[in-house]
VEXKE-303996 format. One record per residue (C-alpha): residue in three letters; x, y, z; residue number from 1. Coordinates in pm, 1 decimal. Layout:
residu/px/py/pz/num
ALA/X/Y/Z/NUM
...
# end
This chain:
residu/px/py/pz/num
UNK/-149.3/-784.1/860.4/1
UNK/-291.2/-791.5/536.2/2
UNK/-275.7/-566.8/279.6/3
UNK/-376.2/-433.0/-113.0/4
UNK/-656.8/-166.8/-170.3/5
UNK/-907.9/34.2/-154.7/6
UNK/-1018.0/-178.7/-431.6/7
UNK/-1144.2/-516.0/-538.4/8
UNK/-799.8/-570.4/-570.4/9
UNK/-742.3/-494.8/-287.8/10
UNK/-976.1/-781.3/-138.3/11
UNK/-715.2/-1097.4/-293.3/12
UNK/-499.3/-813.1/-67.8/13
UNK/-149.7/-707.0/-180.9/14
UNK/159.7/-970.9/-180.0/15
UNK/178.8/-1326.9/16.7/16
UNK/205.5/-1340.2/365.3/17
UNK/459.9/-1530.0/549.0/18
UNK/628.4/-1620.2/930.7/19
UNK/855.5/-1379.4/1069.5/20
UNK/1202.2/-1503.3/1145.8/21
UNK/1238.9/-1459.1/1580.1/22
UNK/1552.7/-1332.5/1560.0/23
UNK/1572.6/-936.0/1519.0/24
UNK/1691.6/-741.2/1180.5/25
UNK/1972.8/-478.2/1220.6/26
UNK/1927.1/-87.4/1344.5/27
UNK/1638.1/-171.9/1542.4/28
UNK/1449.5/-306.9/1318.1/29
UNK/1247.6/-531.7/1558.4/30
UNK/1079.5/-826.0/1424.1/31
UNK/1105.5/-686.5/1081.8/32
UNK/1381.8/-903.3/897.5/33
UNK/1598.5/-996.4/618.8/34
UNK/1726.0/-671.6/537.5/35
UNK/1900.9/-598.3/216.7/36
UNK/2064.3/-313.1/72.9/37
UNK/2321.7/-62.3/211.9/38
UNK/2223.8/93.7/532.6/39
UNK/2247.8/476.0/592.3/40
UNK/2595.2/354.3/909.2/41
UNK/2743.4/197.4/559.2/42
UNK/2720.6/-175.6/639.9/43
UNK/2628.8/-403.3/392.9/44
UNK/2345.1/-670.4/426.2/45
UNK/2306.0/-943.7/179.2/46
UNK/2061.9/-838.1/-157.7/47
UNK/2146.0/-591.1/-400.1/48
UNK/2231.3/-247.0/-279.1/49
UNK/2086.6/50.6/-429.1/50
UNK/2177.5/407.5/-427.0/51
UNK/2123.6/718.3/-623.6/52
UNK/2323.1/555.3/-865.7/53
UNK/2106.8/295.7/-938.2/54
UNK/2145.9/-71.5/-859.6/55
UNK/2494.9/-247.1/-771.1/56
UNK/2630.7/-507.6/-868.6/57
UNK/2479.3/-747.3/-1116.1/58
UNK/2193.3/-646.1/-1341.9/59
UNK/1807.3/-734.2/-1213.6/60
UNK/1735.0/-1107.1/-1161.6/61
UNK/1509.3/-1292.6/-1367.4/62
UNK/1145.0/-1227.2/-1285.8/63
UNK/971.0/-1529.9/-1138.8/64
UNK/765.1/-1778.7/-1347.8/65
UNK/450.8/-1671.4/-1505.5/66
UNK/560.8/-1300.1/-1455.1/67
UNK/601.2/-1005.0/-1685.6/68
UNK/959.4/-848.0/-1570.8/69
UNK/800.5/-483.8/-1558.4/70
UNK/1027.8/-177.7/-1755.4/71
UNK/868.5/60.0/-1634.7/72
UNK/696.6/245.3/-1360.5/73
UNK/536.1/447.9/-1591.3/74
UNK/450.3/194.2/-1820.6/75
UNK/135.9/-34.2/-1671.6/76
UNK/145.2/-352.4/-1788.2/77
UNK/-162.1/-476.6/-1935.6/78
UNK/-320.8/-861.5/-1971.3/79
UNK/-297.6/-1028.8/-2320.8/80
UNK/-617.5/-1168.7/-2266.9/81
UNK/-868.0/-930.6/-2190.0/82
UNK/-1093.6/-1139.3/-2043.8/83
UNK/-833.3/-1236.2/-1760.1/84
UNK/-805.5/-1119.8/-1425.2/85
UNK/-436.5/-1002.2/-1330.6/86
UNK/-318.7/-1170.7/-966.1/87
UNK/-369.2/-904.2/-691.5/88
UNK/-684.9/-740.2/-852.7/89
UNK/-947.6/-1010.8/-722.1/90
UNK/-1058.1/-1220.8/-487.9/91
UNK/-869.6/-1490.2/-649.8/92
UNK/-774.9/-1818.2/-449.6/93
UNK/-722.7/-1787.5/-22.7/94
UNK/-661.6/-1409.6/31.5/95
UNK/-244.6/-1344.8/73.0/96
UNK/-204.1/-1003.8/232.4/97
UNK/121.8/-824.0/195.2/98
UNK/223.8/-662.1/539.0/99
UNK/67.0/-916.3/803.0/100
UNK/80.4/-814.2/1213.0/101
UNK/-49.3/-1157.1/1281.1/102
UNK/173.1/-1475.0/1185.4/103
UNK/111.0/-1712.0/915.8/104
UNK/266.0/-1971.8/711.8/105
UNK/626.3/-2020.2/579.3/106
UNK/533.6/-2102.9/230.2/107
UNK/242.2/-1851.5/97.7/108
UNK/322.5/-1710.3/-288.9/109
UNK/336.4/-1409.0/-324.0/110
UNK/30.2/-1276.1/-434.1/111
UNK/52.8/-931.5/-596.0/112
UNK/144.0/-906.2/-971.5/113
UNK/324.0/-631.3/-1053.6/114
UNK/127.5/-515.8/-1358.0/115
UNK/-132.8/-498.1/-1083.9/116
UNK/18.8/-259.9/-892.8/117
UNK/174.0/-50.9/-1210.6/118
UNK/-216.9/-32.4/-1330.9/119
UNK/-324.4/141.3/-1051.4/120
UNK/-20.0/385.8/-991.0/121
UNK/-138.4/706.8/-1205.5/122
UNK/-498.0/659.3/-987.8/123
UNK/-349.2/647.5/-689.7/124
UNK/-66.9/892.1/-786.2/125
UNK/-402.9/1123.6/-864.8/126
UNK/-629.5/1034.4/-556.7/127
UNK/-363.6/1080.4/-271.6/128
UNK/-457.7/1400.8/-90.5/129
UNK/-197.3/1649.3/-122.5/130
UNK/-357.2/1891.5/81.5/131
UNK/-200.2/1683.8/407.9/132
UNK/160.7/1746.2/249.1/133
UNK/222.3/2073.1/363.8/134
UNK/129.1/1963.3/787.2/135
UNK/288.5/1691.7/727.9/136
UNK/605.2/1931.7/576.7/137
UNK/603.8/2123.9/885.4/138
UNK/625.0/1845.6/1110.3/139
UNK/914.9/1673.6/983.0/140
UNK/1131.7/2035.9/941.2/141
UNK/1084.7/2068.9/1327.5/142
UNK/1147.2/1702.8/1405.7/143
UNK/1496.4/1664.6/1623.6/144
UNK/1764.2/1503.1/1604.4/145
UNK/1710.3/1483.9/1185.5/146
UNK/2029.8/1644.2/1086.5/147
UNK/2104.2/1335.2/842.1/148
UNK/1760.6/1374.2/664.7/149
UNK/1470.4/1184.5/707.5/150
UNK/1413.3/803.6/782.3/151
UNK/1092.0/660.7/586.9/152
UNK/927.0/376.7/648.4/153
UNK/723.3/183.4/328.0/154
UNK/520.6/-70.1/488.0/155
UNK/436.6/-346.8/263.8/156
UNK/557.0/-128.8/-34.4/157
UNK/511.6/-311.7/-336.1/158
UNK/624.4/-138.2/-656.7/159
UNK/740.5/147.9/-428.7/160
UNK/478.8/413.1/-531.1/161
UNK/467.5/588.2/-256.5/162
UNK/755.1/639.5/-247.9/163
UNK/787.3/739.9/-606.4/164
UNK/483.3/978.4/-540.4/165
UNK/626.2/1152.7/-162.8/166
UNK/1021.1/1138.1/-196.3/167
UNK/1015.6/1414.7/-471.4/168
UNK/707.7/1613.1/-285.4/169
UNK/939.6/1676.9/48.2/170
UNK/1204.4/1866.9/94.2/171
UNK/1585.6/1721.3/225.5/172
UNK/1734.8/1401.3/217.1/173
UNK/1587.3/1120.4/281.3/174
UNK/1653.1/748.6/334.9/175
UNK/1323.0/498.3/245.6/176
UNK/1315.3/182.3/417.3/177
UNK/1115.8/-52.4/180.2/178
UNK/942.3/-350.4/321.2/179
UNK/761.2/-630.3/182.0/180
UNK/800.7/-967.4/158.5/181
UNK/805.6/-1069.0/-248.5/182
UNK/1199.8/-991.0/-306.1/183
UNK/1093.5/-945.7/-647.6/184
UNK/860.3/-615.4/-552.0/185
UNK/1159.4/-517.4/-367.2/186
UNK/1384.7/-519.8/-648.0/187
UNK/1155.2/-357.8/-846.9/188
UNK/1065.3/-145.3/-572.1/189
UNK/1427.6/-11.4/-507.4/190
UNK/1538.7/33.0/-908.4/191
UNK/1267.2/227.8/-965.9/192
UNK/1276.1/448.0/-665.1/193
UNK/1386.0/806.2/-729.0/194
UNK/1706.9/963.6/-651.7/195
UNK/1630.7/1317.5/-526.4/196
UNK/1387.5/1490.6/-289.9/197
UNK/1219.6/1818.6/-439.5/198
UNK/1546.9/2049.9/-335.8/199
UNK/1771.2/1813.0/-493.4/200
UNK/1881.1/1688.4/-214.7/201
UNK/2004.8/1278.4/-209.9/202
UNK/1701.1/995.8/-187.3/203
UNK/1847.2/676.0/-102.5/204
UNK/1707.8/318.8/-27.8/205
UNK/1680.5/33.4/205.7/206
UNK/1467.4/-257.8/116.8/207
UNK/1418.1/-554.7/408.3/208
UNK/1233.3/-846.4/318.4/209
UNK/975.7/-937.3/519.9/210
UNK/677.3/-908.9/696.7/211
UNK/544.3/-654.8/1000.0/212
UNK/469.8/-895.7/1327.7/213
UNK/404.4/-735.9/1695.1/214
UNK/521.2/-398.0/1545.8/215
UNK/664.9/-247.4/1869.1/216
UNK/827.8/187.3/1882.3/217
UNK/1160.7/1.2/1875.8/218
UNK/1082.2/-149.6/1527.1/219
UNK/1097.9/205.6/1421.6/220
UNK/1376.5/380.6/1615.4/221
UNK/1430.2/612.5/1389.3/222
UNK/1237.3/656.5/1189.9/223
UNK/1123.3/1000.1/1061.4/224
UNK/745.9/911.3/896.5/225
UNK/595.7/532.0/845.9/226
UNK/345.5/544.1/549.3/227
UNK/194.6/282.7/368.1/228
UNK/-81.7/278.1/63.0/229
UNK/-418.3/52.6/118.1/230
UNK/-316.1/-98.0/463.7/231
UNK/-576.2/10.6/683.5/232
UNK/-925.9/-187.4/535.2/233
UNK/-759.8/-482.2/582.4/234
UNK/-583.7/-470.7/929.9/235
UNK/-837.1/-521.5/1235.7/236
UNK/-898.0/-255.0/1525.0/237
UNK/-638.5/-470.7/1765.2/238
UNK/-389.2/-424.2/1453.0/239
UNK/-497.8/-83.8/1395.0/240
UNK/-435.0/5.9/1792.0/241
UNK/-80.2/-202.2/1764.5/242
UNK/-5.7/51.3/1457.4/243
UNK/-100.8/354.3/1634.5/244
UNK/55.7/259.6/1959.9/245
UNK/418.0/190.4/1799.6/246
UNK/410.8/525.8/1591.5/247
UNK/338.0/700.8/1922.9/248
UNK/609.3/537.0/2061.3/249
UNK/821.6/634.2/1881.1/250
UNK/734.2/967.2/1795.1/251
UNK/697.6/889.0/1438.6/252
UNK/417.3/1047.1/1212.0/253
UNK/216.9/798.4/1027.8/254
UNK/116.1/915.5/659.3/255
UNK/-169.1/614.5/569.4/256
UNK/-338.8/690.1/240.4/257
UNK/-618.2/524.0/-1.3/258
UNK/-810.7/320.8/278.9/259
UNK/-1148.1/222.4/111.9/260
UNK/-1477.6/432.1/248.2/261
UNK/-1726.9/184.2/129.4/262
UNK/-1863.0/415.3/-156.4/263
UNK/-1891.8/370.5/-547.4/264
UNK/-2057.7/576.9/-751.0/265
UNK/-2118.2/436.0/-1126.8/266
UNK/-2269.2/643.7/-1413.8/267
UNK/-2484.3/552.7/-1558.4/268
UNK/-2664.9/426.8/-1261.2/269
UNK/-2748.8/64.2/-1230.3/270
UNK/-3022.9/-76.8/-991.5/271
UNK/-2819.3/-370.4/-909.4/272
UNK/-2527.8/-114.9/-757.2/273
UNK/-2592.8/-87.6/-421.1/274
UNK/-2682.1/-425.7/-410.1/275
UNK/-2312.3/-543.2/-527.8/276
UNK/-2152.0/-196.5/-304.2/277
UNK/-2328.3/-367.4/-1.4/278
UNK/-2187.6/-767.7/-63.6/279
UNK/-1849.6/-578.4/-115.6/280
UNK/-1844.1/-385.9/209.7/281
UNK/-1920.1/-693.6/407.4/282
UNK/-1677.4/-924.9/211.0/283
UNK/-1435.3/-655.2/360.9/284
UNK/-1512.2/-664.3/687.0/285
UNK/-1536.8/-1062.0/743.8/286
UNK/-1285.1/-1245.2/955.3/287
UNK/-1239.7/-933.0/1189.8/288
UNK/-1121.2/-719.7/920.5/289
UNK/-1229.2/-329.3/934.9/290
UNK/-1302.0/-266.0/581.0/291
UNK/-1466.1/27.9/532.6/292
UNK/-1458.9/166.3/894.7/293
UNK/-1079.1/136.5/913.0/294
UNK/-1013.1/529.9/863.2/295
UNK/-1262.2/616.6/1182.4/296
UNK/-1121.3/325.5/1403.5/297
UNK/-765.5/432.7/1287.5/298
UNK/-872.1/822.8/1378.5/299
UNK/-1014.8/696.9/1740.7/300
UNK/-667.9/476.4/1801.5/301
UNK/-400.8/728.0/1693.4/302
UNK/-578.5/1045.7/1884.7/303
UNK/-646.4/803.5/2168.0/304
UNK/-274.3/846.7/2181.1/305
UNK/-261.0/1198.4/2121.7/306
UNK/-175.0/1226.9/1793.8/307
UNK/-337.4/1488.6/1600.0/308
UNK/-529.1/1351.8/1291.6/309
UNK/-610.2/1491.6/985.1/310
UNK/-802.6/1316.9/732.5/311
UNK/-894.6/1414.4/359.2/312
UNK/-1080.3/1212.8/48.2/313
UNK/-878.8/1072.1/-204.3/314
UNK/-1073.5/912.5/-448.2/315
UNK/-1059.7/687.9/-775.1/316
UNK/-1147.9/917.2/-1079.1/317
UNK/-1202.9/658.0/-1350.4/318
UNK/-1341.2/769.0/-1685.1/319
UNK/-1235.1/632.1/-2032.3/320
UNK/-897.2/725.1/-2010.8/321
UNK/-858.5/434.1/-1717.8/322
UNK/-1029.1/201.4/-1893.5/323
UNK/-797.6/-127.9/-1859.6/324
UNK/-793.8/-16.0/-1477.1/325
UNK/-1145.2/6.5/-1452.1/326
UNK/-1187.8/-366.6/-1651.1/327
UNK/-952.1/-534.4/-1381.0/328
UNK/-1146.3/-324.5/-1091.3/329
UNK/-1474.5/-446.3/-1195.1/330
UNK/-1387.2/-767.8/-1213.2/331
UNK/-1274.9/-759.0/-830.6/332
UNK/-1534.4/-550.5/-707.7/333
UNK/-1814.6/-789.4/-826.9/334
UNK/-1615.2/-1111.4/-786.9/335
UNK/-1566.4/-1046.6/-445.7/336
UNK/-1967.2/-927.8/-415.3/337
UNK/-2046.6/-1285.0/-546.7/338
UNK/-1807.6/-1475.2/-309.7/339
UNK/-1929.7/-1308.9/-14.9/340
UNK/-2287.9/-1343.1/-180.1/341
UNK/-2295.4/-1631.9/-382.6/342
UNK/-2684.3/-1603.3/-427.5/343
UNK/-2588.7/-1319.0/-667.0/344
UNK/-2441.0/-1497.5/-899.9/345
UNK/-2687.6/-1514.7/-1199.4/346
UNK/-2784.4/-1148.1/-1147.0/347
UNK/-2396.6/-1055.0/-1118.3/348
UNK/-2314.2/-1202.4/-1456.7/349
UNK/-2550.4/-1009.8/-1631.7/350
UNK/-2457.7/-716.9/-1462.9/351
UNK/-2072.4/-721.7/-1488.2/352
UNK/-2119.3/-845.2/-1876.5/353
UNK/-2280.2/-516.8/-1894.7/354
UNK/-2061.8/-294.5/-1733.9/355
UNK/-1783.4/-391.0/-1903.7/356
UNK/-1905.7/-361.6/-2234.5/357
UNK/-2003.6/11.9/-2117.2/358
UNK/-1626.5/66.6/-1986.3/359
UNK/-1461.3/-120.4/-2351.6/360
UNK/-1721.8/147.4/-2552.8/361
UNK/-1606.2/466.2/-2311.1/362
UNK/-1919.4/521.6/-2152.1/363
UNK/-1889.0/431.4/-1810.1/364
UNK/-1731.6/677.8/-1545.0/365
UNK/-1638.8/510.6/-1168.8/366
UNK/-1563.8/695.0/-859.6/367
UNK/-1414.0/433.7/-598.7/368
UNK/-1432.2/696.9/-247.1/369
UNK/-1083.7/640.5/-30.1/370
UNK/-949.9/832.8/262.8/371
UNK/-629.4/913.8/364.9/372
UNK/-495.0/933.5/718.7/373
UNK/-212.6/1138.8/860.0/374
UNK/-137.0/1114.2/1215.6/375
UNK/133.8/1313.1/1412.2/376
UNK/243.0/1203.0/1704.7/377
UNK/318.2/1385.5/1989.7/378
UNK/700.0/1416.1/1968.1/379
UNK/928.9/1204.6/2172.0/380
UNK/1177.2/1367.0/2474.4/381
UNK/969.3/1625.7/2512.7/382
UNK/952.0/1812.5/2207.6/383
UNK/639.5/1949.5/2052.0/384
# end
């Protein structure tokens, strides 16, 4: 399943795929493998175990060549060079999604840089709709059998946003399961998670390396909530129905946010706009991929299940303040409008030249339209 954004960067799609081992991970974790950490039953699996505390053992590994080891999550990186494109925020090379349900090779890179990801946390952090927090609140106080806290699920998690941006929204303990497949994300991912809910109460971590294949209800026996950021545009409807049909499984509520709509708004206006929003739309759907319809086929597959869905805007706000975030989404959005178009390219030149002379001088203002999805489930053993 591929994976990264609701953004050009989000076409050269989040991390490196790679081939599931066959052989299951611990506590039903299905196909999904490698897991590292401390598990909530207090066995150890090899990788670096984090808790509250912070990490154990020995201090973070070196960060792979050609990267920036990141400090901070609050602290976006930003290129040296700003004519440059960071990995992960364009259509860059042969597209390397992050969470994959189909199989693929053993030896795809990673592809998402972490500056990428840390450039785009404060919009995200700002689009997510928080007005499907408090239903989503309610459904995990009344879920059963939760008397240890809640289980969360971080599909293809990168930096571990989300769960920087939920854990200290919801109430209770709570234990995130991280997955991705760049160990380096997940070390990031896991240091820089936070240590208590919104009561105070204990957040602790699991990362598993790896990808998502054949995601069945067992994969998430469990599990109290799956969510995952920019995952939807780049799945296709079988994926999509796979997704739905192992959260109603098992019971689990599915929190799925910043899926692209297919609508940018740029002021001031340019008559090339819609020309560029329209290439970009159908370089997102190509090879099967839903693109811009992923939030209504996701809506159709999760209520065809009997989950009740609930979905809300969350849009990019980008004005000068953004304006490195804006550079590096510009350069995606049109790059990708070119490959899909390549008959553009003169025209697209021009136009980007423009536009980012507008952003450098403070005078352009972007709204990239997302959705975000929650789904819940019908409970399992008949609860309601």
């Amino acid at each position: 399943m591929r994976r990264t954004t609701a953004t050009p960067a989000d076409l050269a799609r989040r991390a490196g795929g790679g081939r599931i081992p066959s052989q299951p991970g611990p506590r039903g974790a299905g196909n999904l493998t490698e897991v590292d950490a401390v598990t909530q039953d207090g066995h150890r699996h090899p990788g670096p175990a984090v808790t509250p505390d912070g990490p154990a053992g020995p201090g973070p590994t070196a960060a792979p060549a050609g990267r920036t080891d990141p400090q901070s999550a609050a602290a976006p990186a930003r290129p040296t060079d700003p004519g440059s494109v960071i990995p992960g925020a364009g259509p860059v090379g042969p597209e390397q999604p992050t969470v994959r349900l189909r199989e693929t090779g053993p030896d795809e890179p990673p592809r998402y840089a972490p500056e990428w990801l840390q450039l785009r946390e404060g919009a995200d952090a700002s689009a997510r709709a928080v007005d499907l927090l408090d239903p989503l609140r309610i459904r995990l106080a009344n879920l059963p059998g939760r008397t240890g806290g809640a289980v969360v699920h971080d599909l293809g998690c990168g930096t571990g946003s989300m769960g920087r941006w939920l854990a200290p929204r919801l109430d209770g303990a709570q234990h995130w399961v991280l997955h991705d497949r760049d160990p380096y994300l997940l070390h990031f991912a896991a240091v820089a998670s936070p240590r208590a809910a919104a009561d105070g109460s204990r957040v602790t971590v699991e990362t598993r390396r790896g990808d998502v294949a054949r995601l069945t209800p067992d994969a998430l026996a469990g599990a109290s909530l799956v969510t995952a950021s920019a995952l939807l545009d780049v799945l296709t409807r079988e994926e999509v129905g796979t997704l739905a049909a192992a959260c109603a499984g098992a019971g689990c509520p599915a929190l799925l946010t910043l899926s692209v709509a297919g609508r940018v708004e740029l002021a001031p206006a340019d008559p090339l706009d819609e020309e560029i929003a329209a290439a970009f739309n159908a370089h997102q759907r190509r090879d099967g991929l839903l693109g811009p319809d992923a939030v209504t086929v996701a809506a159709e597959a999760f209520a065809d299940r009997g989950a009740t869905v609930k979905i809300q805007p969350s849009p990019w706000r980008l004005g000068p303040a953004e304006a490195a975030l804006t550079a590096q989404w510009l350069r995606g959005w049109v790059g990708a409008a070119v490959e899909q178009r390549p008959e553009l390219a003169a025209r697209a030149e021009r136009y980007l030249a423009a536009r980012l002379a507008a952003c450098a001088a403070g005078d352009l203002h972007v709204t990239v339209h997302h959705s975000d999805l929650l789904a819940l489930p019908r409970p399992t053993g008949g609860h309601r």
